[in-house]
Structure formats: structure tokens, C-alpha cells
N, CA, C and O of each residue as an XYZ file, in Angstrom:
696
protein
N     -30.959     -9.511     24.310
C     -31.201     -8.406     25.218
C     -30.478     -8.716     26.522
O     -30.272     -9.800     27.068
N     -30.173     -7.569     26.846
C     -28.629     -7.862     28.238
C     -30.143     -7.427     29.445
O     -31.236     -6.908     29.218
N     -29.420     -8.005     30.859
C     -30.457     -7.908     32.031
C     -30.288     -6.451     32.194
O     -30.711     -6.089     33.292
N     -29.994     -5.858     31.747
C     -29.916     -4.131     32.184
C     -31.364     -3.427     31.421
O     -32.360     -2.795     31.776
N     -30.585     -4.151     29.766
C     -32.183     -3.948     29.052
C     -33.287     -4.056     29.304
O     -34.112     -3.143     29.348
N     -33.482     -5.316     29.528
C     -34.498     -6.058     29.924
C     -35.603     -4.735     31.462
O     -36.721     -4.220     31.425
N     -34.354     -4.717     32.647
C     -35.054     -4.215     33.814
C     -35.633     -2.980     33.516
O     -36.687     -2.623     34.041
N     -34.884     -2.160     32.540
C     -35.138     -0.818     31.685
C     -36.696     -1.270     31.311
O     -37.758     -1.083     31.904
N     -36.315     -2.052     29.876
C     -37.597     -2.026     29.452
C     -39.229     -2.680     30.093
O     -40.360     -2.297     29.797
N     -38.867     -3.616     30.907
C     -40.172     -3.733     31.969
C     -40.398     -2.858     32.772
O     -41.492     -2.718     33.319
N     -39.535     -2.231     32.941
C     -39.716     -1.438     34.250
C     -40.893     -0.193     33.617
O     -42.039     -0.145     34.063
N     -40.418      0.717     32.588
C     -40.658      1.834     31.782
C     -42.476      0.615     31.181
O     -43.599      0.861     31.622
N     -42.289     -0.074     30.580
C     -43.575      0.112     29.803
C     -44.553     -0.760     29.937
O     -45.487     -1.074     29.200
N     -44.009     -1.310     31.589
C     -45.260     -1.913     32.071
C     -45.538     -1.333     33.406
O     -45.967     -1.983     34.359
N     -45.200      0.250     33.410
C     -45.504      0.802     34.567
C     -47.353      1.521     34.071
O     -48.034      2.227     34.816
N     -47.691      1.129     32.879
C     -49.344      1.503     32.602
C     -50.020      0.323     33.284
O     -51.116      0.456     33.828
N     -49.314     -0.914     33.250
C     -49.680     -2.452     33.765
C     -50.014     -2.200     35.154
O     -50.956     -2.493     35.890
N     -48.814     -1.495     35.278
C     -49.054     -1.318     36.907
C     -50.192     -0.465     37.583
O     -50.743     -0.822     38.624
N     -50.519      0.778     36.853
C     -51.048      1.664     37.553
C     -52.657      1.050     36.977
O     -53.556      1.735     37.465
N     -53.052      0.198     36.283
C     -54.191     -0.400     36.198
C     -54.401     -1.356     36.773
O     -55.519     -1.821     36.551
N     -53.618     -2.049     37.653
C     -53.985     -3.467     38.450
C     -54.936     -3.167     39.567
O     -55.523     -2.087     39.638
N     -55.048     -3.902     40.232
C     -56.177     -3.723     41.539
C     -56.016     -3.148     42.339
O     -54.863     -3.154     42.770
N     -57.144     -2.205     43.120
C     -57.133     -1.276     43.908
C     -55.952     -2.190     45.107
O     -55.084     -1.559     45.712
N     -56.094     -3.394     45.242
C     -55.993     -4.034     46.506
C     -54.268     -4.142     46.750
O     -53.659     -4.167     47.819
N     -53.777     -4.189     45.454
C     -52.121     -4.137     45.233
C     -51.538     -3.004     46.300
O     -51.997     -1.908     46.623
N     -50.609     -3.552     46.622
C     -49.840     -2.456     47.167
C     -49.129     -1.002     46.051
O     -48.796     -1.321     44.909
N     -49.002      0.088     46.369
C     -48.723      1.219     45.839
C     -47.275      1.015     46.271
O     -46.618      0.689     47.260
N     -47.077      1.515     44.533
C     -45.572      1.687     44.176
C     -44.892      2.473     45.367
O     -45.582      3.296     45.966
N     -43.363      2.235     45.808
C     -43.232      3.150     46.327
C     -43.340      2.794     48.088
O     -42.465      3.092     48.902
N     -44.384      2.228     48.340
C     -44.415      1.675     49.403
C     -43.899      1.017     50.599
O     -44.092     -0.199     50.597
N     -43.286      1.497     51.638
C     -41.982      0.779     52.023
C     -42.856     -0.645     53.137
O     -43.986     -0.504     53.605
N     -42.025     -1.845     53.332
C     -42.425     -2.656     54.118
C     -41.131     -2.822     55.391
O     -39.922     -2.615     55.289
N     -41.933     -3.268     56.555
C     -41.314     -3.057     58.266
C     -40.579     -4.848     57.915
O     -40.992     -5.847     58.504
N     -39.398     -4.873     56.792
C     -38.908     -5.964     57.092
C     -37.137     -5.906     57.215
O     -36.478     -5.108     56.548
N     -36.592     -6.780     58.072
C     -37.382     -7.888     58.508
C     -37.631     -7.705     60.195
O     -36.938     -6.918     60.840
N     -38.448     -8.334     60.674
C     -39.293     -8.271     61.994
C     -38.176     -8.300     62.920
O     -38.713     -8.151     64.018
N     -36.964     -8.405     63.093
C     -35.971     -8.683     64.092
C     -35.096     -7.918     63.630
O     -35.258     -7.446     62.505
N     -33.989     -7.621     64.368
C     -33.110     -6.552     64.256
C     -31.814     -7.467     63.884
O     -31.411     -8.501     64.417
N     -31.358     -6.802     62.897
C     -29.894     -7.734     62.319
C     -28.634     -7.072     62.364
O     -28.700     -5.844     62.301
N     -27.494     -7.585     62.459
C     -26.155     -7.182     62.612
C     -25.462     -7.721     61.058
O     -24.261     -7.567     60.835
N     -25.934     -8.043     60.551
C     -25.063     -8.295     59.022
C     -25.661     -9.076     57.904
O     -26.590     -9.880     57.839
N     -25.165     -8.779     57.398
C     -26.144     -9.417     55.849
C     -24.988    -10.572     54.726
O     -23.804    -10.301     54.525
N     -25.181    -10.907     54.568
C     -24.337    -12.640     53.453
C     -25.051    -12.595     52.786
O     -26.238    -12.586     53.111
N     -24.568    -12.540     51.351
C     -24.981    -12.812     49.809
C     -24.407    -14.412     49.695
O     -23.382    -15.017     50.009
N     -25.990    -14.781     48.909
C     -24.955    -16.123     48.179
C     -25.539    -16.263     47.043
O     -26.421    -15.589     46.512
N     -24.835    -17.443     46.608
C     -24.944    -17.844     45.328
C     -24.916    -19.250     45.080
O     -23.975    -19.945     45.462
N     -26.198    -19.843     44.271
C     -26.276    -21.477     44.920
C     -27.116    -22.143     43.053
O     -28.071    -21.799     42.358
N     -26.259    -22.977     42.995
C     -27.450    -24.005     42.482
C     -28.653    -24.509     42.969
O     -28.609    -25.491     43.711
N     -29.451    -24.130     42.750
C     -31.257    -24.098     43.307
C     -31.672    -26.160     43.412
O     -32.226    -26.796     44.309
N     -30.958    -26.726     41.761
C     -31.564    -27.715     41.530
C     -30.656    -28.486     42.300
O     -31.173    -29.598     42.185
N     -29.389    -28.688     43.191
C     -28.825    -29.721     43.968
C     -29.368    -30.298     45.204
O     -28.821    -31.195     45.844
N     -30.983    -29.467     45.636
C     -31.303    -30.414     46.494
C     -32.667    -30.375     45.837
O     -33.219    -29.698     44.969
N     -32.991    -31.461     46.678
C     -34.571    -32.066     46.457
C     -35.736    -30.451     46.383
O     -36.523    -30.276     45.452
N     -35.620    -29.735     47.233
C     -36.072    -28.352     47.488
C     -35.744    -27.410     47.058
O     -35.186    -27.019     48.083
N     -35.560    -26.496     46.263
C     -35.188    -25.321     45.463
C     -34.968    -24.524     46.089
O     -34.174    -23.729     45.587
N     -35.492    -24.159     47.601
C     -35.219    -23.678     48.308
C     -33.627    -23.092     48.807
O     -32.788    -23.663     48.109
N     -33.057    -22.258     49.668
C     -31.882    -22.090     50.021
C     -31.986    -22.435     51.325
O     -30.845    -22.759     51.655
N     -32.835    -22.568     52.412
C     -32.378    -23.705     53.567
C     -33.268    -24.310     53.603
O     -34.388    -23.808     53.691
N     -32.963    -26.082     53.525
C     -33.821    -27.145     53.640
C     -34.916    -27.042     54.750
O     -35.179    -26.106     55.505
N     -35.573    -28.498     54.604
C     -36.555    -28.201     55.964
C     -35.737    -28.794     57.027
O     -36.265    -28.343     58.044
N     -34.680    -29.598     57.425
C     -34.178    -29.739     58.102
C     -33.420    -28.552     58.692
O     -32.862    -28.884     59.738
N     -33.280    -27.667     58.461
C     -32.573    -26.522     58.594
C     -31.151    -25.998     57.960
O     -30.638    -24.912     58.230
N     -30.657    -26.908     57.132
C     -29.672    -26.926     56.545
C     -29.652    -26.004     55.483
O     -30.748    -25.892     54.934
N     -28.456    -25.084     54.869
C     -28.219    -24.296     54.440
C     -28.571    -25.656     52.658
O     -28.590    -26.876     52.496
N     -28.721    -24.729     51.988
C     -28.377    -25.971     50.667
C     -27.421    -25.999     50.010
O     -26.548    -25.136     49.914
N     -27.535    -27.434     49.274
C     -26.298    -27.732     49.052
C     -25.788    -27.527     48.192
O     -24.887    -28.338     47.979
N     -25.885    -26.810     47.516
C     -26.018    -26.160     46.102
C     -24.817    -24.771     46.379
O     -24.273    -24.387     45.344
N     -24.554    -24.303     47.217
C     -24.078    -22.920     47.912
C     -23.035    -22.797     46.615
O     -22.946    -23.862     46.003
N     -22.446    -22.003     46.221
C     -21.473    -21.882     44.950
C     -20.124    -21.377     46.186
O     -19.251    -22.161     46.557
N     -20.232    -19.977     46.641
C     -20.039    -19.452     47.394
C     -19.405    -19.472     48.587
O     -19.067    -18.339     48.929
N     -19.018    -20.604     49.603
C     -18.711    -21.049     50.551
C     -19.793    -20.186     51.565
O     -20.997    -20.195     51.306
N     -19.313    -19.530     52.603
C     -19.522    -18.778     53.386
C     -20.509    -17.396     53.183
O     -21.069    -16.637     53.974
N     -20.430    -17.472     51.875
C     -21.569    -16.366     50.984
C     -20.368    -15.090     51.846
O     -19.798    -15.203     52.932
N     -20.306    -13.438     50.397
C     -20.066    -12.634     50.903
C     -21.134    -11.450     52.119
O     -22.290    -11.031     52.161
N     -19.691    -11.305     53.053
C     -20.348    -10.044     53.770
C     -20.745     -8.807     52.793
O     -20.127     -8.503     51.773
N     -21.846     -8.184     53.281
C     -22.053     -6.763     52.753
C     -21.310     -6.132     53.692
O     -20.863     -6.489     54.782
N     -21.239     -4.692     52.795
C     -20.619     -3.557     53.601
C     -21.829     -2.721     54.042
O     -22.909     -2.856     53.467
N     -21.670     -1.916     54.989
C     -22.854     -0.935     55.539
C     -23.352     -0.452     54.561
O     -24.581     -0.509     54.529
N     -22.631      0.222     53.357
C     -22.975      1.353     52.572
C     -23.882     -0.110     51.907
O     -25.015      0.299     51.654
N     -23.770     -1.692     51.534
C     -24.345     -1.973     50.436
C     -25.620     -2.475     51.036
O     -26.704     -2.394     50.458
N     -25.399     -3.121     52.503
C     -26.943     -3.018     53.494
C     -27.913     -1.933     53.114
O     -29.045     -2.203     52.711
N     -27.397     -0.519     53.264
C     -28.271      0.648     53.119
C     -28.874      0.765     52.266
O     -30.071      1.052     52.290
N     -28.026      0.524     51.032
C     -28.657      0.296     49.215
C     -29.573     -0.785     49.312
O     -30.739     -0.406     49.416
N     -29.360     -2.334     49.308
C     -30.498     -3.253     49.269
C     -31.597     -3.554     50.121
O     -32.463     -4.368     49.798
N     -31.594     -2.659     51.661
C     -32.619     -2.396     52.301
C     -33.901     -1.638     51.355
O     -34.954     -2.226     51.107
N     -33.690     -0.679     51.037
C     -34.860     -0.280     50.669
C     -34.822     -0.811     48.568
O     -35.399     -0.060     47.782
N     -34.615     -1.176     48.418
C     -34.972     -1.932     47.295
C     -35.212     -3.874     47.250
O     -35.443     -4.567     46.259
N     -35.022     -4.385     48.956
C     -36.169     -5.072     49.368
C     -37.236     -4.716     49.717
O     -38.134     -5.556     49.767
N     -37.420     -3.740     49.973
C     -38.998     -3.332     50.857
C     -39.542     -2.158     50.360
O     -40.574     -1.632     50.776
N     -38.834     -1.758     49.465
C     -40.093     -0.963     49.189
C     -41.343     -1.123     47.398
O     -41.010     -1.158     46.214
N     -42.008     -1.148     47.716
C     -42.744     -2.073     46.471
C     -42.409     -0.879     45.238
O     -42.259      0.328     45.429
N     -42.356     -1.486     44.161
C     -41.935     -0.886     42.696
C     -42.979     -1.621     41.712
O     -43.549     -2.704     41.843
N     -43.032     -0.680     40.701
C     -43.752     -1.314     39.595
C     -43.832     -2.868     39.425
O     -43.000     -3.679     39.833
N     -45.167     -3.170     38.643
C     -45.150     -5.001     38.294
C     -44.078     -5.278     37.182
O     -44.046     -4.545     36.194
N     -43.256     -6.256     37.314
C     -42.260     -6.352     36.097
C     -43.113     -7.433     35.271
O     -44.232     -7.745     35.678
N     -42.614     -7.956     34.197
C     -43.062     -8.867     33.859
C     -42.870    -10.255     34.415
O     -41.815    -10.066     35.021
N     -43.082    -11.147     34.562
C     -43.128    -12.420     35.093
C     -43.259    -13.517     34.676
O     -44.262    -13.651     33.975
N     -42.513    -14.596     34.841
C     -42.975    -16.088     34.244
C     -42.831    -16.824     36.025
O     -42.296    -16.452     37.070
N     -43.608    -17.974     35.606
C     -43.396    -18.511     36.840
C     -42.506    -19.476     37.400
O     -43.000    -20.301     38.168
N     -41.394    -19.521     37.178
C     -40.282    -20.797     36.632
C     -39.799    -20.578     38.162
O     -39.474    -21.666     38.636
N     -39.627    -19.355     39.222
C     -39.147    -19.276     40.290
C     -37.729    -20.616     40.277
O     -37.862    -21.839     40.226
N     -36.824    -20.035     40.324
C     -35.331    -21.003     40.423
C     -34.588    -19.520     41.019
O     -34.236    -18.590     40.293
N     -34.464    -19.567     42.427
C     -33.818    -18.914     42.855
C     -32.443    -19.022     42.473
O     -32.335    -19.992     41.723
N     -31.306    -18.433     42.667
C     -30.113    -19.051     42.424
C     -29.352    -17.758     43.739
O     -28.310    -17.995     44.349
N     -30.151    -16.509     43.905
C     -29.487    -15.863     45.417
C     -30.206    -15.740     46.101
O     -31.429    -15.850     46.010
N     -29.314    -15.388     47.237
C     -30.200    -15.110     48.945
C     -29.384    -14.236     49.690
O     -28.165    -14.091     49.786
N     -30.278    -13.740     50.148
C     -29.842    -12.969     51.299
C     -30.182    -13.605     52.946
O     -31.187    -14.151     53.402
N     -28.520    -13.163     53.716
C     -29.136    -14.531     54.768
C     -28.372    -12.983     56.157
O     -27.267    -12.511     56.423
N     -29.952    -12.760     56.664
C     -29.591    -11.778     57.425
C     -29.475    -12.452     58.978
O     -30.259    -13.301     59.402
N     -28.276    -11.866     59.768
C     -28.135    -12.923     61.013
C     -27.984    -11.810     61.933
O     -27.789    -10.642     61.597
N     -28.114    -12.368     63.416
C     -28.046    -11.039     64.508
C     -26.595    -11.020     64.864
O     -25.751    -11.697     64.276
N     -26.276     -9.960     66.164
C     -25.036     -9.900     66.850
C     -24.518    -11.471     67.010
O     -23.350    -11.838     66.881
N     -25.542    -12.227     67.290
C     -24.741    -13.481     67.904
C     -24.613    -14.613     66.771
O     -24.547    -15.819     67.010
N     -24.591    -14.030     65.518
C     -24.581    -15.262     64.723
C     -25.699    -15.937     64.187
O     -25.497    -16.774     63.308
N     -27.372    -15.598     64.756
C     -28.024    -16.554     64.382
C     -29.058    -15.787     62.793
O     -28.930    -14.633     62.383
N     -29.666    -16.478     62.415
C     -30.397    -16.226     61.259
C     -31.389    -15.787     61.393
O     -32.274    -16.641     61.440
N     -31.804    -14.516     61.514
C     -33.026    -13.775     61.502
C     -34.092    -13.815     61.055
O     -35.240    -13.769     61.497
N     -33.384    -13.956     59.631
C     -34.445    -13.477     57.970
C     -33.699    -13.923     56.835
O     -32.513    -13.634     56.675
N     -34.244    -14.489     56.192
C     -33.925    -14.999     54.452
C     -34.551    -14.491     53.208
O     -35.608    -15.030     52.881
N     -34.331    -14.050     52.859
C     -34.868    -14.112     51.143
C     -34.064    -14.576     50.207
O     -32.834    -14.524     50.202
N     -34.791    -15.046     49.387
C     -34.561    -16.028     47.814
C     -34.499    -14.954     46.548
O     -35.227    -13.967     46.650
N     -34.007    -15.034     45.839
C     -34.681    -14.130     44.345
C     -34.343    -14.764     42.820
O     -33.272    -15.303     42.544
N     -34.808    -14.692     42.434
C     -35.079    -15.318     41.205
C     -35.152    -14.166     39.896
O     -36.094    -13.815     39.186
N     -33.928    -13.822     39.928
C     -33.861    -12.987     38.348
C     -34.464    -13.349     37.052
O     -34.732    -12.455     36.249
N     -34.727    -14.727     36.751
C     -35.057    -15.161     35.855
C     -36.946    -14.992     35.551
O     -37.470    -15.239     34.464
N     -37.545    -14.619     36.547
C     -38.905    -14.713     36.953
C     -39.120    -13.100     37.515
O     -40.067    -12.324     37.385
N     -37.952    -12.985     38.115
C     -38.665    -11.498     39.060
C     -39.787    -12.037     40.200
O     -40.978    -11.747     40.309
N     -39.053    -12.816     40.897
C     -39.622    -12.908     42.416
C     -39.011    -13.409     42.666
O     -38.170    -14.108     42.101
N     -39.464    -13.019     44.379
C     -38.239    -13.320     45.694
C     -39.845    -13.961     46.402
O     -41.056    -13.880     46.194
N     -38.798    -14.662     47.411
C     -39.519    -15.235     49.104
C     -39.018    -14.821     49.794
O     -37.830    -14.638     49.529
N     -39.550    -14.343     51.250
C     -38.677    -13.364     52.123
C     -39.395    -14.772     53.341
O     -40.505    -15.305     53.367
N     -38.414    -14.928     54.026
C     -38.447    -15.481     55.028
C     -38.090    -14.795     56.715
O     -36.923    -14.487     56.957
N     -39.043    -14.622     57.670
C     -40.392    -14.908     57.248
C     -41.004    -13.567     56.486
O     -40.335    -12.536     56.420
N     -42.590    -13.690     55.806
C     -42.812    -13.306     54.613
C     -42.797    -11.716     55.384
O     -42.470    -11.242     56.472
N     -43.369    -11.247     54.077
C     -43.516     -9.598     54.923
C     -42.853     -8.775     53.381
O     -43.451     -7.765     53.010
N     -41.860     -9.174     52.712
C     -41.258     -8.466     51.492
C     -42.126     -8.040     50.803
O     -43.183     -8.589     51.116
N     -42.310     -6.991     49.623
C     -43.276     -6.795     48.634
C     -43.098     -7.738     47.326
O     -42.005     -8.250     47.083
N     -43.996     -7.899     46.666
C     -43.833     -9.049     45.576
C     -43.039     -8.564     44.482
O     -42.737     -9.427     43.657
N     -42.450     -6.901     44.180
C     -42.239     -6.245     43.238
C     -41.187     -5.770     43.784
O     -41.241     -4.628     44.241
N     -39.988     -6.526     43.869
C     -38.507     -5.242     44.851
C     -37.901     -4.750     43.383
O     -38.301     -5.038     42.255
N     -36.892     -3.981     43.760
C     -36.550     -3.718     42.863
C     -34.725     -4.398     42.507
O     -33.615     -4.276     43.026
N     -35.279     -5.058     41.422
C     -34.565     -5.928     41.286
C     -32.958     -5.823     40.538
O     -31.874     -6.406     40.562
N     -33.430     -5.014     40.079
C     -31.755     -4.059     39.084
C     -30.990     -3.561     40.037
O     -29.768     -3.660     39.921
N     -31.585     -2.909     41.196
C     -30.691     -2.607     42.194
C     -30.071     -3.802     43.188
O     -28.868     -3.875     43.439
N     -31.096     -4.750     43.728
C     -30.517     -5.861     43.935
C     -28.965     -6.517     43.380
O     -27.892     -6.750     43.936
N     -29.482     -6.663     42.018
C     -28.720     -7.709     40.805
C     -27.562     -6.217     40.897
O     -26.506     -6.717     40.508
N     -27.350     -5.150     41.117
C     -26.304     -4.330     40.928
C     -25.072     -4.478     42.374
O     -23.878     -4.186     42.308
N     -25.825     -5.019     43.621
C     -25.228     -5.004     44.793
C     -24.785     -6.227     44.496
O     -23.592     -6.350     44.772
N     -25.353     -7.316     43.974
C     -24.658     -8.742     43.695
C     -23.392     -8.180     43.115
O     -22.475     -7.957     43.906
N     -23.243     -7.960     42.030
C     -22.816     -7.676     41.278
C     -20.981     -7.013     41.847
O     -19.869     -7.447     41.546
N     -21.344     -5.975     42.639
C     -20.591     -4.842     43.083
C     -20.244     -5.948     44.285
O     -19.087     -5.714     44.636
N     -20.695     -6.863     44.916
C     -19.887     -7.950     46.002
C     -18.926     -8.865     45.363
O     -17.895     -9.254     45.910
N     -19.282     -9.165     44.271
C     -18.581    -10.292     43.315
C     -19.203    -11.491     43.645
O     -18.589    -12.551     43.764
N     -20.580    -11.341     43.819
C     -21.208    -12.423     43.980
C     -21.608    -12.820     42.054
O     -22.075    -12.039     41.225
N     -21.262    -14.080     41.890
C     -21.288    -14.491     40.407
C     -22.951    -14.345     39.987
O     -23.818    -14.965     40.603
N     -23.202    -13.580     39.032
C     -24.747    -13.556     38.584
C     -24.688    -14.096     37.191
O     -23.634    -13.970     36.568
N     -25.591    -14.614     36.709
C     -25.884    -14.933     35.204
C     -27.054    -15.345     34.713
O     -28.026    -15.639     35.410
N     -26.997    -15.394     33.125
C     -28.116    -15.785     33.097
C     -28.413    -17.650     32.259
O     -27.795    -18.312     31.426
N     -29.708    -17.867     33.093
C     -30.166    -19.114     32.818
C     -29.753    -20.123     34.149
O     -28.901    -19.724     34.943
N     -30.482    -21.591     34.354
C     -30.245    -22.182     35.171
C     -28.676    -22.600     34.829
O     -27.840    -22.751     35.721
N     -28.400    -22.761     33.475
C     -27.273    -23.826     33.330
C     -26.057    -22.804     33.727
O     -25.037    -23.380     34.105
N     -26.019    -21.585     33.704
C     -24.778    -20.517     34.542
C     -24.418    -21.221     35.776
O     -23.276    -21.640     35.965
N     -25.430    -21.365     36.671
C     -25.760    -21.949     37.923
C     -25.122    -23.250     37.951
O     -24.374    -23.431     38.912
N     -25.235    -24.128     37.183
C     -25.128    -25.218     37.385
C     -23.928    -25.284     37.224
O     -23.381    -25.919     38.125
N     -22.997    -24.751     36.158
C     -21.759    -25.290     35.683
C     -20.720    -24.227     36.731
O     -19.528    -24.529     36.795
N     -21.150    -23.179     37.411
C     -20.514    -22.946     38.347
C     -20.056    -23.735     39.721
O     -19.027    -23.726     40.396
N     -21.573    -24.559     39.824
C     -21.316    -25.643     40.886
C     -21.125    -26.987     40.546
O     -21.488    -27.847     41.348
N     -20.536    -27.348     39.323
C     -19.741    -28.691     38.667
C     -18.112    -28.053     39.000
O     -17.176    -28.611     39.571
N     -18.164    -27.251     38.654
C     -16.680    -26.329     38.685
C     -16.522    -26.673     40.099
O     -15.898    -27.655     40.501
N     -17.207    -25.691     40.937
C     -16.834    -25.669     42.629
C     -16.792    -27.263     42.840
O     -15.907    -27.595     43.628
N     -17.167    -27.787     42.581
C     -17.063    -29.771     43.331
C     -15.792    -30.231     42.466
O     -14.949    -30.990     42.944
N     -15.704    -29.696     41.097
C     -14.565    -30.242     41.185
C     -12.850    -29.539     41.381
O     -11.696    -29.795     41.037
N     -13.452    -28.738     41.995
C     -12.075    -27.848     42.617
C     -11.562    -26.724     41.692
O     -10.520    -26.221     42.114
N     -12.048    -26.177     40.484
C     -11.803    -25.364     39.917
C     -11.936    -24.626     40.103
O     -11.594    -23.725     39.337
């Protein structure tokens, strides 16, 4: 089953999943006020998750990780800001889920002057993201995401080992 399938078919027939979960869930549809600071541009990347100690995409030292595939991660264009704004924030059906979380993109939103606003992680393989700081809905919509990757030429695939052998490649100059 190709990831197109896949978002199709969770999406469609676990939207009964959805509309039976807890009153307390957020409603589909729902938009969230993120992120809390005002940004001037958005960078896609693309990283091996497992090259540092932290899975994370910036260490606790503050360091970007080292894993980056990407160099510099691509700029978005306005038109693709506009598209992945509201399919970060606004909540969508429960997909299905495992809990393996191995991010492998991020979004690294920075202001006029260069600095780093807001982060999020996402994890295609699981269907969840971390939004840094938090505030994202637990349910974005993720096909549209994985379509703006996609449309940047940011490299997507599937499984950790895609990830990995992209960044054996990048170290060794290929």
C-alpha cells in the first residue's frame, strides 16, 4: 500500500473512530493560534532522527541535529506557507497510530531577523508531530503536509532505513 493509500484509507474509515472519541478531544476542523510569534519564513528539512543521541531535530544544547540530510533545509514559497499553515493547525480526523515517533521532517519557522520562532517534528510513519513550543493539534493533516514536502523536493520515504541511507550517502559525498 503506497502513503497516498494509506492517508485515503485512515482518513475515510476511521473518521466513525473519530466522531466516537471523547467529548474532551478537540473537533475536527478546528483551527489552532500557532505559532505564538510572528514569522518571516519557513525551512523544510530532512534529517536522520537516529544520528544523535535525541531523536529530536534541535538538541538540548541548541544545536540543529546532526542528522540534517538537507544542508540549509529548503525555503517555502508564500503560496506553500499558506497551504501548510492550515493543515498544521487545524485539527482533522484521528488517523491511525503506532507509537514508534522517528521524526525524519521539520519545519523550522524563523523571524525577519533570522532567529527561530517555532519548530515542529513529524513523523509519517506514526502520524504525529511535536510543535515547538506546543500549541499544534495532535491530528494535522498529514497528506497535505507530506504533499508540500514533496512539491519542495524535500526527499520523503518510507521506513527509517530511507532516512538513513540518504545520510550515509550525504557523509559520503554522494
Amino acid at each position: 500500500m503506497n502513503r497516498s493509500s494509506f492517508f485515503r484509507l485512515a482518513g475515510g474509515s476511521l473518521a466513525a473512530a473519530a466522531l466516537s472519541s471523547c467529548a474532551s478531544a478537540p473537533v475536527s476542523g478546528t483551527s489552532a493560534a500557532w505559532p505564538p510569534a510572528r514569522f518571516a519564513r519557513v525551512r523544510a528539512f530532512v534529517y536522520d532522527c537516529d544520528a544523535d543521541a535525541t531523536r529530536h531535530f534541535f538538541q538540548k544544547n541548541g544545536a540543529m541535529a546532526r542528522g540534517i540530510i538537507n544542508g540549509p533545509g529548503v525555503l517555502l514559497t508564500s503560496s506553500q506557507v499558506q497551504r501548510l499553515m492550515p493543515a498544521l493547525t487545524t485539527e482533522t480526523p484521528r488517523n491511525h497510530r503506532t507509537a514508534c515517533f522517528l521524526p525524519h521532517h521539520a519545519f523550522v519557522f524563523y523571524d525577519a531577523a533570522g532567529r527561530v520562532v517555532a519548530h515542529t517534528e513529524v513523523c509519517f510513519t506514526c502520524t504525529i508531530q511535536q510543535s515547538f513550543p506546543a500549541g499544534l493539534p495532535g491530528h494535522i493533516h498529514f497528506q497535505s503536509v507530506w504533499d508540500i514536502l514533496r512539491e519542495a523536493g524535500v526527499p520523503c520515504g518510507d521506513g527509517s532505513q530511507f532516512y538513513k541511507d540518504l545520510f550515509k550517502a550525504k557523509q559520503a559525498g554522494r
